[in-house]
C-alpha positions in Angstrom: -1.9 7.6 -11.6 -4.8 6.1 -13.6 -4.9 2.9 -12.8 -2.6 0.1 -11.5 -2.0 -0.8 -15.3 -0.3 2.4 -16.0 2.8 1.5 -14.1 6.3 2.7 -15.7 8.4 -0.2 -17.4 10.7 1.9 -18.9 13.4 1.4 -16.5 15.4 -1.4 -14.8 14.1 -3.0 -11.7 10.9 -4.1 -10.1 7.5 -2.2 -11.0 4.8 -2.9 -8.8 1.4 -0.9 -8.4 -1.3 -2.0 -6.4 -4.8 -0.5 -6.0 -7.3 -1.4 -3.1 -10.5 0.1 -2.2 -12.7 0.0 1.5 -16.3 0.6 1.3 -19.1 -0.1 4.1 -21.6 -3.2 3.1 -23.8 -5.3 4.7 -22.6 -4.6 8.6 -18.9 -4.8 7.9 -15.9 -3.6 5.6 -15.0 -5.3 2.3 -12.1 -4.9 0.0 -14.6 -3.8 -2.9 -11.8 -3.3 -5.3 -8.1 -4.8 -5.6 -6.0 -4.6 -8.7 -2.3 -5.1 -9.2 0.4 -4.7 -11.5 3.9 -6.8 -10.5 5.0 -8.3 -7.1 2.8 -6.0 -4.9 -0.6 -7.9 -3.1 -2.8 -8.4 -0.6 -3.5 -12.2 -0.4 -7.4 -12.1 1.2 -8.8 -9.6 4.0 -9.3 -10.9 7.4 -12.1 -10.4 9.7 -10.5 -11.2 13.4 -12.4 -8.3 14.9 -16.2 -9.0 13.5 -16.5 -5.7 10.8 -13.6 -4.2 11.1 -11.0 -5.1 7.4 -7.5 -6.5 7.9 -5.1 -6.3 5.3 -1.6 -7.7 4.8 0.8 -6.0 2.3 2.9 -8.5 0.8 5.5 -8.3 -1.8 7.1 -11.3 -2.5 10.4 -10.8 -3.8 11.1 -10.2 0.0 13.0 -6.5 -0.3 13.4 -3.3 -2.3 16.5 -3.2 -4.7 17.7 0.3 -6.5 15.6 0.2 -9.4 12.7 -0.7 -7.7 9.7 1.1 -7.5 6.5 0.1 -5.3 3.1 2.2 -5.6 0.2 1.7 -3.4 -3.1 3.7 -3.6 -6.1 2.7 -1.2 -9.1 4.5 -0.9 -11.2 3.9 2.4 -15.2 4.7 1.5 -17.5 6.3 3.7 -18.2 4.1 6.8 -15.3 1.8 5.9 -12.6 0.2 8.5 -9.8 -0.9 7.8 -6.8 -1.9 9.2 -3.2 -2.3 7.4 -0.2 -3.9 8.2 2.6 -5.9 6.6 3.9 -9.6 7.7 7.2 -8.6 8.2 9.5 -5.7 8.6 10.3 -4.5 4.5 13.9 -4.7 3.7 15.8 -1.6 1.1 18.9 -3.6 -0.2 22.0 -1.9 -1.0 21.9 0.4 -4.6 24.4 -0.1 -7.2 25.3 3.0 -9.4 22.9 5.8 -9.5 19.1 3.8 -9.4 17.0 4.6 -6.7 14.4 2.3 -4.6 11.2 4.5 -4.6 8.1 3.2 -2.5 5.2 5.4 -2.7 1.8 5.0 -0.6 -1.2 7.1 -1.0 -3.8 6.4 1.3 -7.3 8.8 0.9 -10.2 8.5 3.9 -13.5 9.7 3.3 -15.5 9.5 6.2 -13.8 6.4 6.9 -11.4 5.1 10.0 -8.0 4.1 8.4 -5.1 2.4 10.6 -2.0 2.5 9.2 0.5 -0.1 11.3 3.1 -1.3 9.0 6.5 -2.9 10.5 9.9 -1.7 10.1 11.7 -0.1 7.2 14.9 -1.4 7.1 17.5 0.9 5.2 21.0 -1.2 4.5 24.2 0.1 4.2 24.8 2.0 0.6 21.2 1.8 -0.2 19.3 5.1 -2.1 16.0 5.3 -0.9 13.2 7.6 -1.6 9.7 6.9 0.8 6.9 8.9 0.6 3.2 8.3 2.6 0.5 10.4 1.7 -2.6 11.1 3.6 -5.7 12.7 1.9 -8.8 13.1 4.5 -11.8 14.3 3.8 -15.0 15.1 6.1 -14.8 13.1 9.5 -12.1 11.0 8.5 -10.2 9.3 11.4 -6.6 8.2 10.6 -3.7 6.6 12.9 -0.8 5.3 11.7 3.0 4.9 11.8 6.4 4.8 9.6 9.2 3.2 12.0 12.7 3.9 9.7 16.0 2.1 10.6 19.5 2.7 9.2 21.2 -0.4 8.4 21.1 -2.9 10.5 22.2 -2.4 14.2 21.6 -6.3 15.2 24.2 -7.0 12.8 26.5 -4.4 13.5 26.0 -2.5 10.0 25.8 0.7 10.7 24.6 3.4 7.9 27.8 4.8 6.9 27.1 5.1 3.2 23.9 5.8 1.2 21.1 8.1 1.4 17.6 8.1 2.5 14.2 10.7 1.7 11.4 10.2 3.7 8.3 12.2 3.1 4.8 11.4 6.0 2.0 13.9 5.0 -1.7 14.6 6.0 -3.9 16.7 3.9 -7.7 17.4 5.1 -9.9 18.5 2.4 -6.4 19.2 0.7 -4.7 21.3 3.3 -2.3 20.3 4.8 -1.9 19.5 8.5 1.5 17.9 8.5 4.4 17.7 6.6 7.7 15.7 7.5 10.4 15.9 5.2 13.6 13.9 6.7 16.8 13.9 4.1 19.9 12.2 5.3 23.0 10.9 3.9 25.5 7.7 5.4 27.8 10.5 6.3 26.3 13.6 7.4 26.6 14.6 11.4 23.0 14.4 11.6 22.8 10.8 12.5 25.2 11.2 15.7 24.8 14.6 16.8 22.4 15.1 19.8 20.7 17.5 17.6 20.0 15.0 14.8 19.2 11.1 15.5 22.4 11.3 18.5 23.5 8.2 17.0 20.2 5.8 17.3 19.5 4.4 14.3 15.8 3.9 14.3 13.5 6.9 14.3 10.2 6.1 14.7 7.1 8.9 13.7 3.3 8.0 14.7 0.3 10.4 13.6 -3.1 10.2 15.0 -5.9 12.5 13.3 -8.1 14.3 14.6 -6.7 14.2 17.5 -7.1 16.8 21.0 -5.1 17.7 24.1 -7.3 14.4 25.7 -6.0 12.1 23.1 -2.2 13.3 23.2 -2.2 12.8 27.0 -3.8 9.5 27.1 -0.5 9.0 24.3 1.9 10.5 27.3 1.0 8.3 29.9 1.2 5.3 27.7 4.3 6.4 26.3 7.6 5.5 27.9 10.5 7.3 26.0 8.4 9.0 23.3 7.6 12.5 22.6 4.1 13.7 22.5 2.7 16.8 20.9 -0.3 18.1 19.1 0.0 20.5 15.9 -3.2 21.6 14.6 -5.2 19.0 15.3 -2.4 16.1 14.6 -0.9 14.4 17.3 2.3 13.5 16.7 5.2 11.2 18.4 8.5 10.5 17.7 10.8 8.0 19.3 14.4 7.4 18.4 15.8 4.0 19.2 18.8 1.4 18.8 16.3 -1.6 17.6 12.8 -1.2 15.1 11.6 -3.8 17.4 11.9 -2.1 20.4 10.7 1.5 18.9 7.5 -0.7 17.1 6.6 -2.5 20.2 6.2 1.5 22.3 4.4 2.9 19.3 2.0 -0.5 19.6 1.2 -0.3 23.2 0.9 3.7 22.7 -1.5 2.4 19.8 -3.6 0.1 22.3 -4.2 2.9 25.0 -5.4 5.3 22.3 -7.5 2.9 20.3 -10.7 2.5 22.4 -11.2 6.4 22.4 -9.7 7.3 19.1 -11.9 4.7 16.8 -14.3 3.3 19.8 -12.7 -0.2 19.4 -10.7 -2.0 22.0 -7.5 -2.8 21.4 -7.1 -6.0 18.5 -3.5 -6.3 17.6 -3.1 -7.9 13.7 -3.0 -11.7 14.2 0.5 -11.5 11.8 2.0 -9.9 14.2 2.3 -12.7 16.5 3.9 -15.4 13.9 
C-alpha cells in the first residue's frame, strides 16, 4: 500500500493501518516515522536496553472481529534495532456470516537487526481468520521472531470445533525467498487430532531466526526442551506444539535468551511488558 491513509473503508468492520519506520541516529534507534489510520498504535518507544528500540503494538478495541482488518508495515533502516512486541496476547473473536478477520504485517530489514516477539494469537471457536507475516531482508539483515497460534481457548475448555484459520510466515532475502509456511485448517478437519497434524494440541508455535548456521541451531537445541530444531537454507526454524500459548511462549523465550547474545551480540533483555 501507499500510505497508512489509503486504508479500505468500503466494508464493514474495523480498518486499521499503521506505518512505522527504524533508522540509526545519534548512538541509538528512533521511531523516525509513525503514521496511523484507525485503532492500530504504538504509544512511545522505550529505551530499557540503552540503543536498542522497543515497541508495543497496541490496538485498543482489545480483539479482531470478522470484518476486521489490521495492516502493519515497518521498515527497520540501516543500523537500526528494534525490538517488537505486544502487551497482551491478541484475541480473533468469533465471525458471523461470511466476513473474515484479516491481520497483515509486513516487516522489511535493511541492514538492520529486527526482533519480532509478539504474544499469543488466540483463535475462538467459529472464528474466520486470515494471518499473514511477511519478511523482506535485504544485505546483512538479522531477523528473529515468532508467531505462537492457539485454537480456541483450551483454559476455558473451548476447543476449536468450528471455524477456519490461514496462516501465512514468510522470509524473502533480496526478494527470494527462504521460507514459506502456509498452514490452512478448518474446526473440523482431522488435522488438528491426528498425530500427523497438531495430535490434538491446540497451540502451535513457529520461531525463525535469520541468518542463522548449524552453531546457532544447536545452541537453539540445547536450550530447547520439547521443540524441534532445524536449519533450511540458512533459516533456522522451530516448531513446538502445545496445550497452553503460555507454556509454548515461555520455551520459545528462553530459546530466544540463549540465542540472543550470539545472534544480535546483546545479552538477553526480555520486554519490560512482559512482566505486568
Amino acid at each position: 500500500m501507499s500510505g497508512a491513509a489509503s486504508i479500505d473503508t468500503s466494508h464493514a468492520g474495523w480498518r486499521a493501518s499503521l506505518r512505522l519506520g527504524l533508522r540509526a541516529a545519534h548512538g541509538r534507534t528512533i521511531l523516525a516515522e509513525r503514521s496511523h489510520v484507525g485503532p492500530l498504535v504504538v504509544q512511545r518507544p522505550f529505551y530499557p536496553e540503552g540503543p536498542v528500540c522497543h515497541l508495543y503494538l497496541v490496538h485498543p478495541p482489545g480483539g479482531v472481529a470478522g470484518g476486521d482488518h489490521l495492516s502493519l508495515d515497518l521498515t527497520a533502516a540501516p543500523g537500526a534495532q528494534g525490538v517488537v512486541t505486544t502487551p497482551a496476547a491478541t484475541k480473533i473473536y468469533r465471525s458471523f456470516g461470511a466476513r473474515i478477520a484479516r491481520m497483515e504485517q509486513r516487516l522489511a530489514v535493511s541492514d538492520a537487526t529486527l526482533e519480532w516477539l509478539p504474544q499469543e494469537t488466540i483463535v475462538f471457536r467459529g472464528a474466520r481468520a486470515r494471518l499473514s507475516t511477511q519478511v523482506q531482508l535485504s544485505g546483512r539483515a538479522r531477523f528473529i521472531g515468532w508467531e505462537i497460534l492457539c485454537l480456541g481457548r483450551p483454559a476455558s475448555g473451548e476447543r476449536f470445533d468450528a471455524g477456519e484459520v490461514h496462516q501465512d510466515f514468510g522470509i524473502h532475502l533480496e526478494g527470494r525467498p527462504l521460507w514459506l509456511d502456509r498452514l490452512r485448517l478448518r474446526g473440523d478437519e482431522a488435522a488438528l487430532s491426528e498425530a500427523w497434524g497438531l495430535g490434538g494440541e491446540p497451540v502451535l508455535g513457529t520461531l525463525l531466526a535469520c541468518p542463522a548456521d548449524a552453531a546457532l541451531r544447536d545452541m537453539a537445541r540445547a536450550a530447547c526442551g520439547q521443540a524441534a530444531c532445524t536449519l533450511v537454507d540458512g533459516v533456522l526454524l522451530v516448531r513446538l506444539r502445545g496445550s497452553q500459548g503460555e507454556t509454548v511462549r515461555q520455551e520459545f523465550e528462553r530459546i530466544w535468551r540463549a540465542l540472543r547474545p550470539a545472534f544480535s551480540g546483546l545479552a538477553p533483555h526480555a520486554p519490560r511488558i512482559w512482566a505486568t
